[in-house]
py3Dmol code that shows the C-alpha trace and the ligand (Angstrom):
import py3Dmol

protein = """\
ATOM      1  CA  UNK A   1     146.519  42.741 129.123  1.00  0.00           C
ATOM      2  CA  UNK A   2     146.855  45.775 126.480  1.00  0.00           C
ATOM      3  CA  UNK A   3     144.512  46.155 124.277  1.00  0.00           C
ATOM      4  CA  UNK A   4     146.350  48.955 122.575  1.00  0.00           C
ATOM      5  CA  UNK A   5     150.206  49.189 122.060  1.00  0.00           C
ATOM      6  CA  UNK A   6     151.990  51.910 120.646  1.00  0.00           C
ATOM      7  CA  UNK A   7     155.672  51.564 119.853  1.00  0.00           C
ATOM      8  CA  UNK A   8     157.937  54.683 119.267  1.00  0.00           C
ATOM      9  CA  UNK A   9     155.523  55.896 116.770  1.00  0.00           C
ATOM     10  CA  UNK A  10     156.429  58.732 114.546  1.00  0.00           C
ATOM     11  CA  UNK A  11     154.380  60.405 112.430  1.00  0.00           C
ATOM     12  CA  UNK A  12     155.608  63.731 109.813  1.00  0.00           C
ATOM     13  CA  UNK A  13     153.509  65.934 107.932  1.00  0.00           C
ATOM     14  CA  UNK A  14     156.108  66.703 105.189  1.00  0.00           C
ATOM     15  CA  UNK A  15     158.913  69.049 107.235  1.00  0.00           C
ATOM     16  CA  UNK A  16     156.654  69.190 110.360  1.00  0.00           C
ATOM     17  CA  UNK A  17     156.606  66.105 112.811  1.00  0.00           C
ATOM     18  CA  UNK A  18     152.996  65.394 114.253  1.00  0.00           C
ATOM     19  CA  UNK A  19     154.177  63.150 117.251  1.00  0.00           C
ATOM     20  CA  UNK A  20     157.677  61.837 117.626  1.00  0.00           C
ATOM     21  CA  UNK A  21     158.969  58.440 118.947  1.00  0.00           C
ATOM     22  CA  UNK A  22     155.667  58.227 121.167  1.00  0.00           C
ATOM     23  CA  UNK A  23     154.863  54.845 122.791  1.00  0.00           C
ATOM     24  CA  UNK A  24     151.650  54.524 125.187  1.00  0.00           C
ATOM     25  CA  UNK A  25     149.436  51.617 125.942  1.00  0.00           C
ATOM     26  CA  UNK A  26     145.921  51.270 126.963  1.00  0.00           C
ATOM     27  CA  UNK A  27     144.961  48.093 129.024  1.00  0.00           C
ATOM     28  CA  UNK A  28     141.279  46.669 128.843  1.00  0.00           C
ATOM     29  CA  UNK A  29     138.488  47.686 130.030  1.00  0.00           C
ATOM     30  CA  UNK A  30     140.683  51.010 130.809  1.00  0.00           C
ATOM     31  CA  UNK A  31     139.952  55.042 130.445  1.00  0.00           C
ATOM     32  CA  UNK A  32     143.485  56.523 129.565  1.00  0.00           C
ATOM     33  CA  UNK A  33     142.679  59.911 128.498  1.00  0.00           C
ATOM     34  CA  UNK A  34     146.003  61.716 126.280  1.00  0.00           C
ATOM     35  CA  UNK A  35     146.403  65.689 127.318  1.00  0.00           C
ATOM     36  CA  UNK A  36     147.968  68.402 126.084  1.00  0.00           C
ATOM     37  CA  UNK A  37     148.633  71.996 124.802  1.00  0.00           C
ATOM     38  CA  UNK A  38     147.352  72.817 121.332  1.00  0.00           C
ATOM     39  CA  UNK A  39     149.372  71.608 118.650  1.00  0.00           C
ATOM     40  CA  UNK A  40     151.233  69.014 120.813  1.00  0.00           C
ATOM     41  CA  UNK A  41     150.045  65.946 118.825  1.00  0.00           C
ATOM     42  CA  UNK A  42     147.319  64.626 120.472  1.00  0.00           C
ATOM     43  CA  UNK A  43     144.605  64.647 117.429  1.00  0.00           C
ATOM     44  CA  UNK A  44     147.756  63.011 115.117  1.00  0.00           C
ATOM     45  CA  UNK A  45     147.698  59.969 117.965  1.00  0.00           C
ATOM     46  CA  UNK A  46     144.234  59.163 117.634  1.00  0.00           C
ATOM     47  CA  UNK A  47     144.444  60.179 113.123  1.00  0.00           C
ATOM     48  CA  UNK A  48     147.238  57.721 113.393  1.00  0.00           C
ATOM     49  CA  UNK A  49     146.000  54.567 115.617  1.00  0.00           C
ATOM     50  CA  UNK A  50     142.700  55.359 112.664  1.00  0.00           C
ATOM     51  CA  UNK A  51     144.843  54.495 109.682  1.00  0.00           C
ATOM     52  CA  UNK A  52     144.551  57.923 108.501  1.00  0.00           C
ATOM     53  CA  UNK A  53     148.154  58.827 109.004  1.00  0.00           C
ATOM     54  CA  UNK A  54     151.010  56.406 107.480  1.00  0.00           C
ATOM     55  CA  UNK A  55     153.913  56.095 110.578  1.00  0.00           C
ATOM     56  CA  UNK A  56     157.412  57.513 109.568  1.00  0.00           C
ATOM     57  CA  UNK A  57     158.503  54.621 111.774  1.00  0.00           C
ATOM     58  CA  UNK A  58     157.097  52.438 114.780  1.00  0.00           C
ATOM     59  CA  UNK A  59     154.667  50.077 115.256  1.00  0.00           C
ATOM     60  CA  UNK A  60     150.782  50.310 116.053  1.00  0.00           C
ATOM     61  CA  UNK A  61     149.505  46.722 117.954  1.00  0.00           C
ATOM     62  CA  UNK A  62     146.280  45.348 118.712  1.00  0.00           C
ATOM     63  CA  UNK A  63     145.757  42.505 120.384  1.00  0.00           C
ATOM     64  CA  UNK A  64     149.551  42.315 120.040  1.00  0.00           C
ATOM     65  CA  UNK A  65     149.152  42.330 116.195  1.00  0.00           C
ATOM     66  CA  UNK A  66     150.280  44.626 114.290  1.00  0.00           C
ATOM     67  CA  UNK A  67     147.642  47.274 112.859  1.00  0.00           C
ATOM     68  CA  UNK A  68     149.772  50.090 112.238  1.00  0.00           C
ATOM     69  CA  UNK A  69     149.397  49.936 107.689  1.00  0.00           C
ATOM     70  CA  UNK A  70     146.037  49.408 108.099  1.00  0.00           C
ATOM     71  CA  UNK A  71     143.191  51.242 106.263  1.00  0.00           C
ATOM     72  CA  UNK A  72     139.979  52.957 108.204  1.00  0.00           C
ATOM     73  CA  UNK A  73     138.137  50.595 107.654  1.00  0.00           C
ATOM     74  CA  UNK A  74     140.121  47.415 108.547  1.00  0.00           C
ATOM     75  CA  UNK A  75     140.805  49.343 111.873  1.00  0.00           C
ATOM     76  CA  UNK A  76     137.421  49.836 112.246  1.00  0.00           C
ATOM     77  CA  UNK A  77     136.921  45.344 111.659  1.00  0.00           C
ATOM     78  CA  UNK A  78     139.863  45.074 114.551  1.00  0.00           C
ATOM     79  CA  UNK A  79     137.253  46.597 116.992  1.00  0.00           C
ATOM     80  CA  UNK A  80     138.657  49.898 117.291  1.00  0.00           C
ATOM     81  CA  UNK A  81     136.475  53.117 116.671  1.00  0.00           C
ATOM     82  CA  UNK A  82     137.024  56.806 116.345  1.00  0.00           C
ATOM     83  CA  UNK A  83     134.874  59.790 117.093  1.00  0.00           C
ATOM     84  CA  UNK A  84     136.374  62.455 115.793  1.00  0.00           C
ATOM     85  CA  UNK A  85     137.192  66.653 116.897  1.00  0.00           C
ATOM     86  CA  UNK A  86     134.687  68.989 115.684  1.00  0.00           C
ATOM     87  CA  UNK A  87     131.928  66.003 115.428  1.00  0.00           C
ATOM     88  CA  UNK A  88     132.067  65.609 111.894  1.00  0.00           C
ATOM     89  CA  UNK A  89     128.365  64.611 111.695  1.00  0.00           C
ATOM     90  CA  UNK A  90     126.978  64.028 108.069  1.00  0.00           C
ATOM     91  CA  UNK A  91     125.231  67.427 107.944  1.00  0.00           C
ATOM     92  CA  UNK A  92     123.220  66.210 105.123  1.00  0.00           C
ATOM     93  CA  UNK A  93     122.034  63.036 106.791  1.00  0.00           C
ATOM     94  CA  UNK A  94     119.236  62.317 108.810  1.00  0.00           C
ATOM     95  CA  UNK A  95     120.008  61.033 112.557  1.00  0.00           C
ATOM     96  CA  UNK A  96     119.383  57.748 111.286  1.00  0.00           C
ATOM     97  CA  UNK A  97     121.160  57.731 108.302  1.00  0.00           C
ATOM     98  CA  UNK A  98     124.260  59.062 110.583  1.00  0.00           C
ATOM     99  CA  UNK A  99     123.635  55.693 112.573  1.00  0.00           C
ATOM    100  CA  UNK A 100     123.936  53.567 109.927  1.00  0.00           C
ATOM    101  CA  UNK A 101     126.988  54.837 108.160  1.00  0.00           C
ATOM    102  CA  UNK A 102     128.923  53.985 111.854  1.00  0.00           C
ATOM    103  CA  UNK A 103     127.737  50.061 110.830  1.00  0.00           C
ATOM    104  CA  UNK A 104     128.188  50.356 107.256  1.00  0.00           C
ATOM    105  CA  UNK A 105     131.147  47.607 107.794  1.00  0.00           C
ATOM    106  CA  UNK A 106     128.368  45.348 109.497  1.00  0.00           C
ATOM    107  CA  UNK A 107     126.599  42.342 107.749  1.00  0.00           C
ATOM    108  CA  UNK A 108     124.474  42.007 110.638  1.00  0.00           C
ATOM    109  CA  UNK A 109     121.379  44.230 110.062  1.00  0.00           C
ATOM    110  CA  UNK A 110     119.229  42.497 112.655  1.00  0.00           C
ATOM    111  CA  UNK A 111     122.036  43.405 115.370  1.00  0.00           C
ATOM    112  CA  UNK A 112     122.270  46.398 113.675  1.00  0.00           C
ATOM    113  CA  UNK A 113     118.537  47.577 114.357  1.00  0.00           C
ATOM    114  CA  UNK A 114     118.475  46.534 117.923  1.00  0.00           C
ATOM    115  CA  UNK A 115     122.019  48.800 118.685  1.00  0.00           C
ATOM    116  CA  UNK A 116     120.018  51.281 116.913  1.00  0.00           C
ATOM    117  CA  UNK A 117     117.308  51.156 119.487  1.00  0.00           C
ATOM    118  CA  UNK A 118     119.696  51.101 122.536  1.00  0.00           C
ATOM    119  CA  UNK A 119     121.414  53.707 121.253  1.00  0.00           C
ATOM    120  CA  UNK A 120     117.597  55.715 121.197  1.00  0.00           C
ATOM    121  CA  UNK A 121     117.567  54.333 124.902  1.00  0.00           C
ATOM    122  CA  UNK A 122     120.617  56.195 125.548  1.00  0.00           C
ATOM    123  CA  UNK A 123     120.176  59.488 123.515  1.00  0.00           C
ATOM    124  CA  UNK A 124     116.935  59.700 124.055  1.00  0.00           C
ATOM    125  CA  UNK A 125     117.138  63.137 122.034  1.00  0.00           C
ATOM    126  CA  UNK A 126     118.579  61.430 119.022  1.00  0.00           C
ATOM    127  CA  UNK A 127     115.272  59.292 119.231  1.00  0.00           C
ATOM    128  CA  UNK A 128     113.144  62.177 118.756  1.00  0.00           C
ATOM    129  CA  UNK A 129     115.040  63.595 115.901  1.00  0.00           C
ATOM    130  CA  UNK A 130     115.777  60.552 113.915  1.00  0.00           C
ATOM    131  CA  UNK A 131     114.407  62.043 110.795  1.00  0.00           C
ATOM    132  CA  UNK A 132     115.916  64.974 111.512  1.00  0.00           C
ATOM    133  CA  UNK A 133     118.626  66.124 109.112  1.00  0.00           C
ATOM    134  CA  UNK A 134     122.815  66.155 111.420  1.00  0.00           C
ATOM    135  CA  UNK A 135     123.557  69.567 110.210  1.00  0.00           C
ATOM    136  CA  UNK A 136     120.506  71.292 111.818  1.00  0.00           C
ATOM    137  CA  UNK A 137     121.421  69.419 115.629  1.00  0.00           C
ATOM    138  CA  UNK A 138     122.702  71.767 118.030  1.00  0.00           C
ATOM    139  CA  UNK A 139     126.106  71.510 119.312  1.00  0.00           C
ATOM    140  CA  UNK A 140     125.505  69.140 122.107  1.00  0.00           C
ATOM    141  CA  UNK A 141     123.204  66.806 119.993  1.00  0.00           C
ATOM    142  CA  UNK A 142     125.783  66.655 117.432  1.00  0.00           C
ATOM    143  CA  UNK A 143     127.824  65.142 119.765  1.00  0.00           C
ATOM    144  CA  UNK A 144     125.625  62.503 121.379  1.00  0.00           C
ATOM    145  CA  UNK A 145     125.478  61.868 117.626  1.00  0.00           C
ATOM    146  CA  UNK A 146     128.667  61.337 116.819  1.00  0.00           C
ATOM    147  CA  UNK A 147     129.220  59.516 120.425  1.00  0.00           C
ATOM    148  CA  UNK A 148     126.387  56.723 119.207  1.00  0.00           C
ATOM    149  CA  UNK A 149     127.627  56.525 115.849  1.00  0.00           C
ATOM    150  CA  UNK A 150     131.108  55.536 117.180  1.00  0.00           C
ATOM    151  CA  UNK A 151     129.538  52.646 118.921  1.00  0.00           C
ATOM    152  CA  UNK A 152     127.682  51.517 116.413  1.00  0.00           C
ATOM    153  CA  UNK A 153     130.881  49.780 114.789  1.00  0.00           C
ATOM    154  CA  UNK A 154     130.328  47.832 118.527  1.00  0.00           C
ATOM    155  CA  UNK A 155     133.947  48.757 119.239  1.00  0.00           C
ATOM    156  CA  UNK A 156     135.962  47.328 121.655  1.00  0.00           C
ATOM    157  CA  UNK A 157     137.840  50.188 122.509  1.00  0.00           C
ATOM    158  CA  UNK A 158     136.638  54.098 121.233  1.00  0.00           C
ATOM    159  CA  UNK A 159     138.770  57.331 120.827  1.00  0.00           C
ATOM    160  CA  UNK A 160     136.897  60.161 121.570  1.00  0.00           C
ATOM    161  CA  UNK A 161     139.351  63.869 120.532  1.00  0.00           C
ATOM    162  CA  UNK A 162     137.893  66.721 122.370  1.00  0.00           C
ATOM    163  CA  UNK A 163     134.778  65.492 122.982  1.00  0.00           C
ATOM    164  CA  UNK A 164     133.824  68.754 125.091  1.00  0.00           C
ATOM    165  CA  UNK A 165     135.145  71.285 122.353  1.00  0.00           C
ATOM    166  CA  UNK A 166     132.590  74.042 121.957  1.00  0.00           C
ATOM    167  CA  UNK A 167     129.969  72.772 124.147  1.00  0.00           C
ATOM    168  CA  UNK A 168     128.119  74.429 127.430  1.00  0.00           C
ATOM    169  CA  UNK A 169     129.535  73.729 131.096  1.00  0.00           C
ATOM    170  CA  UNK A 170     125.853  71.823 131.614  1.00  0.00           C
ATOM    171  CA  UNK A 171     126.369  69.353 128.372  1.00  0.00           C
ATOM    172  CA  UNK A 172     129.988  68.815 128.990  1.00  0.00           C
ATOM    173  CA  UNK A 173     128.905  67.356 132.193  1.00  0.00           C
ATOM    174  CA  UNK A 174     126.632  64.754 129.976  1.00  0.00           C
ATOM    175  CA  UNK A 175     128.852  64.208 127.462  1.00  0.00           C
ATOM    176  CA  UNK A 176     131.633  63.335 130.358  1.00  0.00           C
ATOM    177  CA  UNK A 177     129.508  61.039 132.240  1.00  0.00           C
ATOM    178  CA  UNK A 178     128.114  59.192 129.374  1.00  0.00           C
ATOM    179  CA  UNK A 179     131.390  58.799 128.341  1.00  0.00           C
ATOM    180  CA  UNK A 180     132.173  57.018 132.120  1.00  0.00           C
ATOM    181  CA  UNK A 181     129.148  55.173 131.345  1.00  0.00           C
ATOM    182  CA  UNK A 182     130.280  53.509 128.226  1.00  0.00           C
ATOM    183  CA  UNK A 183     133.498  52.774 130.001  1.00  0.00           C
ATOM    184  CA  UNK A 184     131.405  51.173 132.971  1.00  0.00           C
ATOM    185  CA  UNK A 185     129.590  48.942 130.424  1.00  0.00           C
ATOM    186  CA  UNK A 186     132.749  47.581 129.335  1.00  0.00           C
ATOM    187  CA  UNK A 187     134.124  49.539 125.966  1.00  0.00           C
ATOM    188  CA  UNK A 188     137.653  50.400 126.769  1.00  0.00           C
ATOM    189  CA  UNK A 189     138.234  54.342 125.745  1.00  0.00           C
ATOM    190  CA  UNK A 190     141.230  56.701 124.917  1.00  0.00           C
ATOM    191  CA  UNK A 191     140.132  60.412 125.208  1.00  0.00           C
ATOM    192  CA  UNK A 192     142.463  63.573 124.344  1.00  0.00           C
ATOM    193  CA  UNK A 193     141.005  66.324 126.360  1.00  0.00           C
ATOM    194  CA  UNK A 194     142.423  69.902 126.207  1.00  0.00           C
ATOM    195  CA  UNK A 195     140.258  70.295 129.809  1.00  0.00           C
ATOM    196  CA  UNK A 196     142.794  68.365 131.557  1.00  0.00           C
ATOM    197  CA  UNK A 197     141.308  68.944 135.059  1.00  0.00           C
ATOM    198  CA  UNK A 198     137.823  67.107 134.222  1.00  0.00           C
ATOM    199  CA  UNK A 199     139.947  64.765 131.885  1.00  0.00           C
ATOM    200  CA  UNK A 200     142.645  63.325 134.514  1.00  0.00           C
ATOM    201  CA  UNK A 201     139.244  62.980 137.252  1.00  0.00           C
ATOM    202  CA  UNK A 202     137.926  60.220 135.446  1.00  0.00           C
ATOM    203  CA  UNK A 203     140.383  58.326 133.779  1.00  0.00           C
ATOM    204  CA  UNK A 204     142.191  55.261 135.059  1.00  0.00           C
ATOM    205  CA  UNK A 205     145.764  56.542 133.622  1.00  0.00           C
ATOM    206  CA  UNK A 206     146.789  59.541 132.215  1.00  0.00           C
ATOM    207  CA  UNK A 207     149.695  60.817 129.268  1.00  0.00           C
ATOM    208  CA  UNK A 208     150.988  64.069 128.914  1.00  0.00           C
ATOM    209  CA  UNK A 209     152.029  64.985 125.197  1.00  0.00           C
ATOM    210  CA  UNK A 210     154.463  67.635 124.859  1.00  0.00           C
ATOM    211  CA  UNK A 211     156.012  68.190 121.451  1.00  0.00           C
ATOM    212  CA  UNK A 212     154.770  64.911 119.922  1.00  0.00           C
ATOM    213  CA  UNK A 213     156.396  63.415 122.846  1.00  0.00           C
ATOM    214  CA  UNK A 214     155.037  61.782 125.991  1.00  0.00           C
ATOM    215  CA  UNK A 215     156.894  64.048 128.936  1.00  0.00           C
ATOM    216  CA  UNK A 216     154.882  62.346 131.892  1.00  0.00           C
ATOM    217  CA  UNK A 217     152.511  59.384 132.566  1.00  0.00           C
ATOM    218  CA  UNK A 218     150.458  57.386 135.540  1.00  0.00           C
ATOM    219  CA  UNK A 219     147.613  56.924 137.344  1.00  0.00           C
ATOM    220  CA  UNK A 220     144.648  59.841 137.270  1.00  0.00           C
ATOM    221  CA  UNK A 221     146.007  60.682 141.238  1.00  0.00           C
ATOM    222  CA  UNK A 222     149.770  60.372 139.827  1.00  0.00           C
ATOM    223  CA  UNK A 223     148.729  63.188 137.118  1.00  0.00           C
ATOM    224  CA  UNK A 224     147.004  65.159 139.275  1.00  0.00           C
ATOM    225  CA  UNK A 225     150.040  65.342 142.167  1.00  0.00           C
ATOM    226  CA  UNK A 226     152.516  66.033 139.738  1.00  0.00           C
ATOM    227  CA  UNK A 227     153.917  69.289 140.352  1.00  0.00           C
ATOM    228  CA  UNK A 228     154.729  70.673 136.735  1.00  0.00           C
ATOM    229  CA  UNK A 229     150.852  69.318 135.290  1.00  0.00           C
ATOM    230  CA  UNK A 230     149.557  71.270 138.393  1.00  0.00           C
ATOM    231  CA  UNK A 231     151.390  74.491 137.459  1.00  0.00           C
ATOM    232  CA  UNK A 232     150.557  74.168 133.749  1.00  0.00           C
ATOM    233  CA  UNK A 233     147.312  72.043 133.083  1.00  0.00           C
ATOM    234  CA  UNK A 234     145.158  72.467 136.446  1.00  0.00           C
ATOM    235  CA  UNK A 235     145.782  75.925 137.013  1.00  0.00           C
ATOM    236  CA  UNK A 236     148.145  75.635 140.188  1.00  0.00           C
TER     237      UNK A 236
END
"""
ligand_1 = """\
31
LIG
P 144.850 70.609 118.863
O 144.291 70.419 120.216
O 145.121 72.035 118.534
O 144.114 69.863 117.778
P 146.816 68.473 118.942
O 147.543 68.198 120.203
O 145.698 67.576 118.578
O 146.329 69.981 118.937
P 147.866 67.902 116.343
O 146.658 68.417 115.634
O 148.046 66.447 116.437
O 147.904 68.499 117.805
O 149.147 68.558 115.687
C 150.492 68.181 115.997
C 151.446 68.934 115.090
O 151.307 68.484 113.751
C 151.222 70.437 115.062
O 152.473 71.066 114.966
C 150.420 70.647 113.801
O 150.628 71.936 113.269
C 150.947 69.561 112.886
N 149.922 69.075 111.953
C 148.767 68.450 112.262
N 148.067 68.139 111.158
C 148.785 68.583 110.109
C 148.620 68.554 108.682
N 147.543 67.989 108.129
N 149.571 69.129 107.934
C 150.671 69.695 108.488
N 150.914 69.744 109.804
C 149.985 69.191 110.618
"""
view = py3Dmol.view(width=600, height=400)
view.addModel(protein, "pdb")
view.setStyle({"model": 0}, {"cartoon": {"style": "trace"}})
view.addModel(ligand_1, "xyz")
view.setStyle({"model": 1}, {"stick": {}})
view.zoomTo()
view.show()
């Protein structure tokens, strides 16, 4: 059963087209991870499954509704959640405060409390800095940030773009297997990855975006036969 359903989905930033005619799905309980070159339209996929980018034409489903009009934050109510390139952390805002402001479309505060403390279970560094102001993290911290605030929404399925961007060899090691284990507990996740080698090793399906366009798709051993991603993604 898709959870996810794109349809054709075209997306133009004035003369320049972001992705063109791109359809992918992601199934439940799945890991699809999206790769790509830079500039080929990976971040515009996520910006537009988000609501933040209107579609020039095609459909966005859910659920097999259609979600594709939405705003932010009624994509955020239809389960799905988004944790964005370069972190985007409230700089200004304590660890906590970041927390909240992934639950701000939450009426349960109780609920919201205890997913604070199992996200402290899981980042146990983001339980010693809770007062701590975002901006003053490190790199790596940042991102367990920005990982736990994305769940906070208690998605059912989370986009994570680049989530290894800028970080050492060592943390993108923890980033990538806490990403595995959020999968593992059940949160479906689509991840664009520029490191397509560590990318197509733990998903359950991989795209390649070329051009805005999907030029090749299938399971992680699929990707990682295929003659033309070998030559150009994995190094040979
Ligand atoms: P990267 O890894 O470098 O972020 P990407 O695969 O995520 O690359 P996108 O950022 O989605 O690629 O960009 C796809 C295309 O759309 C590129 O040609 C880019 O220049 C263009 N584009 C993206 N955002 C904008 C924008 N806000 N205004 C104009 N053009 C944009």
């Amino acid at each position: 059963m898709n959870v996810l359903k794109l349809e054709d989905v075209t997306v133009r930033y004035g003369a320049t087209t972001g992705v063109n005619r791109l359809s992918l799905e992601v199934h439940e309980g799945e890991l699809v991870t999206l790769i790509g070159a830079n500039g080929a339209g990976k971040s515009t996929t996520l910006r537009a499954i988000n609501g933040l980018e209107p579609l020039a034409h095609g459909c966005i489903r859910m659920d097999g509704h259609v979600v594709s009009g939405a705003s932010p934050a009624q994509i955020i109510d239809r389960g799905i959640s988004h944790c964005p390139e370069g972190r985007r952390v409230f700089p200004q805002l304590t660890v906590r405060e970041n927390l909240e402001m992934g639950a701000y479309r939450r009426i349960d505060r109780q609920r919201v409390r205890d997913d604070m403390e199992r996200m402290f279970d899981k980042f146990p560094r983001l339980r010693e800095r809770v007062q701590q102001v975002a901006g003053t993290l490190s790199g790596g911290e940042q991102q367990m940030l920005a990982i736990a605030r994305a769940l906070m929404s208690r998605p059912r399925l989370v986009m994570f773009d680049e989530p290894s961007l800028g970080l050492a060899p060592n943390i993108v090691e923890q980033i990538f297997s806490l990403i595995q284990e959020i999968r593992r507990e059940g949160t479906t996740v689509l991840m664009v990855e520029q490191n397509a080698y560590a990318a197509l090793a733990m998903c359950d399906r991989g795209y390649l975006l070329e051009n805005g366009h999907i030029v090749s798709q299938g399971t992680s051993a699929e990707m990682r036969a295929n003659p033309e991603i070998r030559r150009a993604y994995l190094g040979g």
